[in-house]
C-alpha positions in Angstrom: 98.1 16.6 169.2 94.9 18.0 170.4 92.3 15.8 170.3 90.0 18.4 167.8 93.0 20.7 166.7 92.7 24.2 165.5 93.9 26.6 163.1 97.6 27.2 163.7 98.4 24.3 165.4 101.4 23.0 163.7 104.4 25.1 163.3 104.6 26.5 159.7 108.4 25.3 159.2 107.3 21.7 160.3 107.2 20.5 156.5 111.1 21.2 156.8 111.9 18.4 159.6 115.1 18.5 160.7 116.1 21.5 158.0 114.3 24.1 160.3 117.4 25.7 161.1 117.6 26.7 158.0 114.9 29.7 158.8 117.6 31.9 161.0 119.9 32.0 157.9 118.5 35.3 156.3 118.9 37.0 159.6 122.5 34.9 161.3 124.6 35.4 158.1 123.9 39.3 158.0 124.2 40.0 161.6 127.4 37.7 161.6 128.4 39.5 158.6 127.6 43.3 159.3 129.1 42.8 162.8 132.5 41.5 161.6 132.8 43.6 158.3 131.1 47.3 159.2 133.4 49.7 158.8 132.1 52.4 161.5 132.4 50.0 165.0 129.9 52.6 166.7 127.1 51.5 164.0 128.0 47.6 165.0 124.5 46.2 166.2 126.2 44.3 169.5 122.1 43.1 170.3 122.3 41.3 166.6 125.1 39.0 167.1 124.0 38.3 170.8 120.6 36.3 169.7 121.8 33.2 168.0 124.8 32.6 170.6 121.6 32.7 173.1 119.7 30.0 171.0 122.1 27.8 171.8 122.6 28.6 175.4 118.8 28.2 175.6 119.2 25.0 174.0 121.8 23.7 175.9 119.8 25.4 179.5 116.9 23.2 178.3 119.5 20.1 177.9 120.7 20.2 181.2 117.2 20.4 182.7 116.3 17.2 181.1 119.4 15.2 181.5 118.9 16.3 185.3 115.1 15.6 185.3 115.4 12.1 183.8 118.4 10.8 186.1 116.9 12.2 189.2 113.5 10.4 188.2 115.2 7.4 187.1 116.7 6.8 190.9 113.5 7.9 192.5 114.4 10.0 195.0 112.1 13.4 195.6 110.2 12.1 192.6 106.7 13.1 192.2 104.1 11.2 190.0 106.1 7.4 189.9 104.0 6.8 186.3 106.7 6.2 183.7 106.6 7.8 180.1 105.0 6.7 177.2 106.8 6.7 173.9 103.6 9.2 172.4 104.9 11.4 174.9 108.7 11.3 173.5 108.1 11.6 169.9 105.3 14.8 170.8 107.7 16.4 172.9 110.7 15.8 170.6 110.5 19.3 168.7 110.9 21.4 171.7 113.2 23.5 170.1 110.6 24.9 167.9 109.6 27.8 170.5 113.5 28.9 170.6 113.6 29.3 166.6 110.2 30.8 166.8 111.9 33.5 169.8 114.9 33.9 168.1 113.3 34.9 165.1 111.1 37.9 166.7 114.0 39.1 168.2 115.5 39.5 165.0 112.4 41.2 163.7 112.5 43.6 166.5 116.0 44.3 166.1 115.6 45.2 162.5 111.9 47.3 163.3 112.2 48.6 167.0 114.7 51.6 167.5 114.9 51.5 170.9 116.2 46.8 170.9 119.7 47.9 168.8 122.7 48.3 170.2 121.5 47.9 174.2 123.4 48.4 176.8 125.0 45.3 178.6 123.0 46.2 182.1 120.8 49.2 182.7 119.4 48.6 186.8 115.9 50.7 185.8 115.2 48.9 183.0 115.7 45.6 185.6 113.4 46.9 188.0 110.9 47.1 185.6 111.0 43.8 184.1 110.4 42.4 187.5 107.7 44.4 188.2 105.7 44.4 185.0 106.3 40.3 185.4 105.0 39.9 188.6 101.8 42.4 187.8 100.1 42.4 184.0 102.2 39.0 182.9 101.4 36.7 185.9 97.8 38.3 186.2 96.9 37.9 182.6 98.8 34.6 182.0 96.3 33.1 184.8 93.3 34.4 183.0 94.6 33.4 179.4 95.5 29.8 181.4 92.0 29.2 182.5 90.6 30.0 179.4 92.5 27.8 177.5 90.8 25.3 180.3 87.6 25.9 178.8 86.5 22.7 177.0 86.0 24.9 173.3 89.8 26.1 173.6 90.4 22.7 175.8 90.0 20.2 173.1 91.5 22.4 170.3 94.7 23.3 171.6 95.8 23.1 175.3 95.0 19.4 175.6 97.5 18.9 174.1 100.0 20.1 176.7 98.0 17.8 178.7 98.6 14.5 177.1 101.5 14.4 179.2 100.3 13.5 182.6 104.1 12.3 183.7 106.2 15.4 183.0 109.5 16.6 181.9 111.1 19.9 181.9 110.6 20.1 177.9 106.9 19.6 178.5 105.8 23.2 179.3 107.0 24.1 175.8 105.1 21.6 174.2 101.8 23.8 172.5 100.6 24.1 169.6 101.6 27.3 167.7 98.9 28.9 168.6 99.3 29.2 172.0 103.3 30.3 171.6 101.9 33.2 169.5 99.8 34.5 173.0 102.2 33.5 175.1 104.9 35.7 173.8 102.6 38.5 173.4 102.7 38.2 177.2 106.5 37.8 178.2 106.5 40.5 175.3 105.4 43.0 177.8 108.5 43.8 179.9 110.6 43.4 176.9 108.7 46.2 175.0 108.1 48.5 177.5 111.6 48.6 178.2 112.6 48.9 174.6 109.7 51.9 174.3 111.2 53.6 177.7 114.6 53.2 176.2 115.4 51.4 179.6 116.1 48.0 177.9 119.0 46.1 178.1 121.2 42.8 177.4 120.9 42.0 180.8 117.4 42.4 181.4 116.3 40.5 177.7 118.5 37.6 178.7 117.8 37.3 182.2 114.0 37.9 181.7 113.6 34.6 178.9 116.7 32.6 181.3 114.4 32.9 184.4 111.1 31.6 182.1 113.2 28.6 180.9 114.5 28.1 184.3 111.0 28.4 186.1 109.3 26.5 183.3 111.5 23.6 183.3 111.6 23.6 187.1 108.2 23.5 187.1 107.9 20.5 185.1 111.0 18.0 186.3 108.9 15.9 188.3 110.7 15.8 190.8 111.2 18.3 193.8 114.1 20.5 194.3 112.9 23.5 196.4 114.5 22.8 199.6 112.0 23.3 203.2 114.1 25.5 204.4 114.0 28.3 202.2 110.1 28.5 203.0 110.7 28.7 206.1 113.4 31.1 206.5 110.9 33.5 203.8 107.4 32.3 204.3 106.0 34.7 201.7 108.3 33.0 199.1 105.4 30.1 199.1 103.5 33.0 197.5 106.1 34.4 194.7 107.5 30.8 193.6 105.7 27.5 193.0 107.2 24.3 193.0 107.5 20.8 191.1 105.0 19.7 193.1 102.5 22.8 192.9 102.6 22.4 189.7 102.2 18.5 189.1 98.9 18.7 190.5 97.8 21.0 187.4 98.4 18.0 185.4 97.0 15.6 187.5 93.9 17.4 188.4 93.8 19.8 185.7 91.2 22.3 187.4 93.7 24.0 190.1 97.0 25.3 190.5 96.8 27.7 187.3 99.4 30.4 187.8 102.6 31.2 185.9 105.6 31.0 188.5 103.9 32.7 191.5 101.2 30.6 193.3 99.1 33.7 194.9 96.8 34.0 192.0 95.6 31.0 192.9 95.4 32.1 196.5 93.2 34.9 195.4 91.5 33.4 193.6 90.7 30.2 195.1 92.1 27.9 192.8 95.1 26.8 195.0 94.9 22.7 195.0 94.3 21.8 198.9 96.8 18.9 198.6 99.3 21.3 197.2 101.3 21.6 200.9 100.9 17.7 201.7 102.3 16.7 198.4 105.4 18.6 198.7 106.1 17.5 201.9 105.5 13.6 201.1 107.6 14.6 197.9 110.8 16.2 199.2 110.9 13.4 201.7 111.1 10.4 199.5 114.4 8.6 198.9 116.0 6.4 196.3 113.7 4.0 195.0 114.5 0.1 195.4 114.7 -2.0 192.2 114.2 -5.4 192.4 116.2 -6.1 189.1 119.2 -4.1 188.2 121.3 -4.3 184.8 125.0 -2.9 185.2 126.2 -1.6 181.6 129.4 0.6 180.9 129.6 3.4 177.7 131.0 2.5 174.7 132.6 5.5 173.0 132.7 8.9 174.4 129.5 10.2 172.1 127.8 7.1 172.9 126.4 9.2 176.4 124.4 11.1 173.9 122.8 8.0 173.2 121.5 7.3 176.8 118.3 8.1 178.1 119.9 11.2 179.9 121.6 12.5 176.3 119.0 13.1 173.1 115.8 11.6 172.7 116.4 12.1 168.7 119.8 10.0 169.2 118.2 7.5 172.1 115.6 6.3 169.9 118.3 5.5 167.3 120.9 2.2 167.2 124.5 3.6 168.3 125.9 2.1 165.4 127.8 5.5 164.0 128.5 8.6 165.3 126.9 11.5 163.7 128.6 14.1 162.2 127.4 16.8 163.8 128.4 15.3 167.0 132.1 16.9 166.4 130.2 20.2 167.1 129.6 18.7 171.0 133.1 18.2 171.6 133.2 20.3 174.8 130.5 19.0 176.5 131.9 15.7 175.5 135.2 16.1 176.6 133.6 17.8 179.7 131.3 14.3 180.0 134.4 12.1 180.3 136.1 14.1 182.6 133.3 14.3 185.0 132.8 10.5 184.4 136.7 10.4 185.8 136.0 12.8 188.5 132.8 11.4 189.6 134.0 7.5 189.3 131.3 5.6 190.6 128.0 3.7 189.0 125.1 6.0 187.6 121.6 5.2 187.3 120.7 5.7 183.9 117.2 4.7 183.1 114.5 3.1 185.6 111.1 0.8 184.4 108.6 -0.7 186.0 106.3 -3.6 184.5 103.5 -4.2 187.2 104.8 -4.5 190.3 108.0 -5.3 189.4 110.7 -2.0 189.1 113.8 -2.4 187.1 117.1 0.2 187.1 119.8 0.4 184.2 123.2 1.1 185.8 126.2 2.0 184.3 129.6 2.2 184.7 132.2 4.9 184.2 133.9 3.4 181.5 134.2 3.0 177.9 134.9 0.1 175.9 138.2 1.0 175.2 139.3 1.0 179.2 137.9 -2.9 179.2 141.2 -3.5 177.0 143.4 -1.9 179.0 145.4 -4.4 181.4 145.8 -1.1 183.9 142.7 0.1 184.1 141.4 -3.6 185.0 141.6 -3.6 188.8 140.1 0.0 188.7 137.1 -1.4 186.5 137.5 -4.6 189.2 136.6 -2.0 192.1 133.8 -0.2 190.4 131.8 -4.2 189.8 132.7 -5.2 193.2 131.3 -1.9 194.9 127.9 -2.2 192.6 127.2 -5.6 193.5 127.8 -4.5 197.7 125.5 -1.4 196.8 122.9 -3.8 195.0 123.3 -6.5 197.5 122.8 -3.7 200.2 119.5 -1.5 198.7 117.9 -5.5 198.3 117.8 -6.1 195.1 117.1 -9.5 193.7 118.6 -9.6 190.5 121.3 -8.0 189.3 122.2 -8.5 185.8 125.5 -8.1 183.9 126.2 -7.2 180.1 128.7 -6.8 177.9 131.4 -6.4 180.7 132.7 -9.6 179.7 134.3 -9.2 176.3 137.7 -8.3 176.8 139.1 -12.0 177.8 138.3 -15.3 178.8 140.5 -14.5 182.3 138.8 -11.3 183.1 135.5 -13.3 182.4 136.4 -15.9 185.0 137.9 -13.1 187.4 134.4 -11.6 187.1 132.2 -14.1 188.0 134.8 -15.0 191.0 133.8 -11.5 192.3 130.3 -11.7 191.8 130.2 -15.4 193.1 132.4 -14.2 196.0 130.8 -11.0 197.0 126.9 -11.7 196.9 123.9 -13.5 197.4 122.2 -12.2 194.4 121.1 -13.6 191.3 124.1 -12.9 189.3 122.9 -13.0 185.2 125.7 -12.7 183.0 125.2 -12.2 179.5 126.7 -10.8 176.2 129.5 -13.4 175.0 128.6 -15.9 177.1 124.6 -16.6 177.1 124.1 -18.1 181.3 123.5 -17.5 184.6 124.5 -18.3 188.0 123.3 -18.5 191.3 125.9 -17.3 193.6 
């Protein structure tokens, strides 16, 4: 929240907590309905039934960039600002989804009002063109403007400090404003879109690549951690001027008074607003490796909708004791069946989450294997292999303590087989725990 907030700050379906949804049913059911049941094909509005199918692949965009954002920042390496998140930070950025209803519901409105944004064509190269160009001229200029204004301490302290809160960021954070400022914002990404509708130019492609490449830039922007390899800068050295990076961007919220453009830095080359530490940051950024804990805790998954759970699935789940699956978690049964066979595929340990209390930095690991497998007499030298090449890799990085949980249930002999290995295989501090409160010094 802003510390003075203005009018329109909240979103107005906020009274309906997790029954916002419920807002896209007078324009889903029709569309759904008119599409499946018209009987002239030709009067079929294609553009209709294409906008809640892209909610969710906004959504599940978005998704990715934060399960990628928090394991990448949870090992350490390329990571940008090392301050951790505070839970304010979670439970304000939580309703990031609010933007994507609040999208989805103007497109609907235009498709019902606008002649020109029914039945578009899937691509139309013109109509491209001209989404690229109008976005690189009026929207990146004016954004910049609009951007510093909101700067100014009047608009400051009633609205856009509160996308500032989060000094730390995450990929969900440049979608975190109040109301307000969503309502100017689309006004500007609005521009391409309704030119192209008013030129009759418009097209599937060019509507879903256009918002695609402002999700992607926005939650590249804010990942914290960088991504844009050297050597595309230096094969196209102009591209430094066309494209920011996690870094660029970082220093806006950690200085606050440079680095102001949209996606393309040379506004703030023009204008002299370009942070000087903007080129040194990167480079001391896209160098860093894996951070070194000092204590590590080795976990495994319990069921297969238990990764939701994690700090890399749904903060709205995370925050909650995995003590029942949710219904609605059925609905996620691709990506979960996708989960477990990349867990098979990938079969190694994962970092998972990382803290740090003072000086001292602590790393949850986890192995790829549910509860279920621990039972299993032929999956026990497999789960064997995976402990003994964690506690090498932990003994190797230098970490101090390594501690074990829950990966002792399944029988008094695989408990003793356990500690054997960990006894046998490292000088750690080996802390076992779950069934059996102790520790050992092997």
């Amino acid at each position: 929240m802003a510390s003075k907030p203005g009018i329109l700050t909240d979103w107005p379906w906020t009274p309906l907590g997790s029954f916002k949804y419920v807002i896209l049913a007078p324009w889903v059911i029709p569309a759904t309905y008119s599409f499946l049941f018209h009987e002239d094909e030709n009067k079929r509005n294609v553009s209709d039934i294409l906008i809640f199918p892209f909610m969710l692949w906004r959504m599940l965009h978005n998704q990715i960039w934060i399960t990628l954002s928090r394991y990448r920042t949870a090992k350490g390496r390329t990571r940008i600002v090392d301050k951790g998140l505070e839970f304010d930070q979670v439970d304000r950025e939580r309703n990031w989804d609010d933007q994507i209803l609040f999208n989805a519901t103007l497109f609907y409105l235009a498709s019902k009002t606008l002649k020109g944004a029914t039945n578009l064509p899937v691509w139309r190269t013109d109509g491209v063109i001209l989404t690229i160009l109008l976005h690189a001229g009026p929207v990146e200029f004016l954004y910049y403007w609009l951007h510093r204004a909101l700067h100014h301490h009047y608009l400051y302290s009633r609205y856009h400090s509160h996308h500032h809160s989060s000094i730390v960021t995450e990929p969900i954070t440049s979608v975190t404003h109040p109301f307000a400022e969503h309502i100017a914002y689309f006004m500007l990404f609005a521009i391409p879109m309704l030119t192209t509708v008013f030129t009759e130019t418009g097209s599937i492609a060019s509507f879903c690549g256009y918002v695609t490449y402002i999700d992607f830039m926005n939650n590249m922007g804010h990942c914290n951690f960088e991504l844009v390899p050297n050597w595309i800068f230096s094969a196209f050295p102009p591209l430094k001027y066309l494209m920011y990076t996690p870094s660029f961007h970082s220093l806006h919220h950690t200085q606050f008074r440079t680095n102001y453009s949209l996606f393309m830095p040379i506004y703030d080359y023009i204008y002299g607003t370009m942070d000087k530490s903007s080129d040194s940051l990167y480079e001391s950024s896209i160098k860093r490796q894996d951070e070194v804990p000092d204590v590590v805790h080795l976990m495994h998954l319990t069921t297969p909708e238990s990764i939701y759970h994690l700090r890399l699935g749904f903060a709205s789940l995370a925050s909650q004791p995995h003590i029942a699956s949710k219904w609605y978690l059925w609905l996620t049964w691709p990506v979960t069946v996708w989960t477990m066979m990349l867990t098979r595929i990938y079969g190694r340990t994962f970092v998972v989450e990382r803290h740090r209390f003072d000086k001292l930095k602590l790393q949850t690991w986890s192995l790829p294997k549910y509860k279920l497998q621990y039972l299993l007499q032929w999956q026990s030298q497999s789960i064997n292999s995976l402990i003994e090449e964690a506690i090498l890799e932990a003994e190797e990085k230098g970490v101090k303590v390594l501690s074990l949980g829950l990966l002792n249930q399944a029988s008094e002999i695989y408990f003793l087989n356990f500690l054997y290995l960990a006894c046998k295989l490292s000088k750690l501090t080996v802390i076992l725990h779950g069934c059996i409160q102790s520790y050992y010094m092997c």
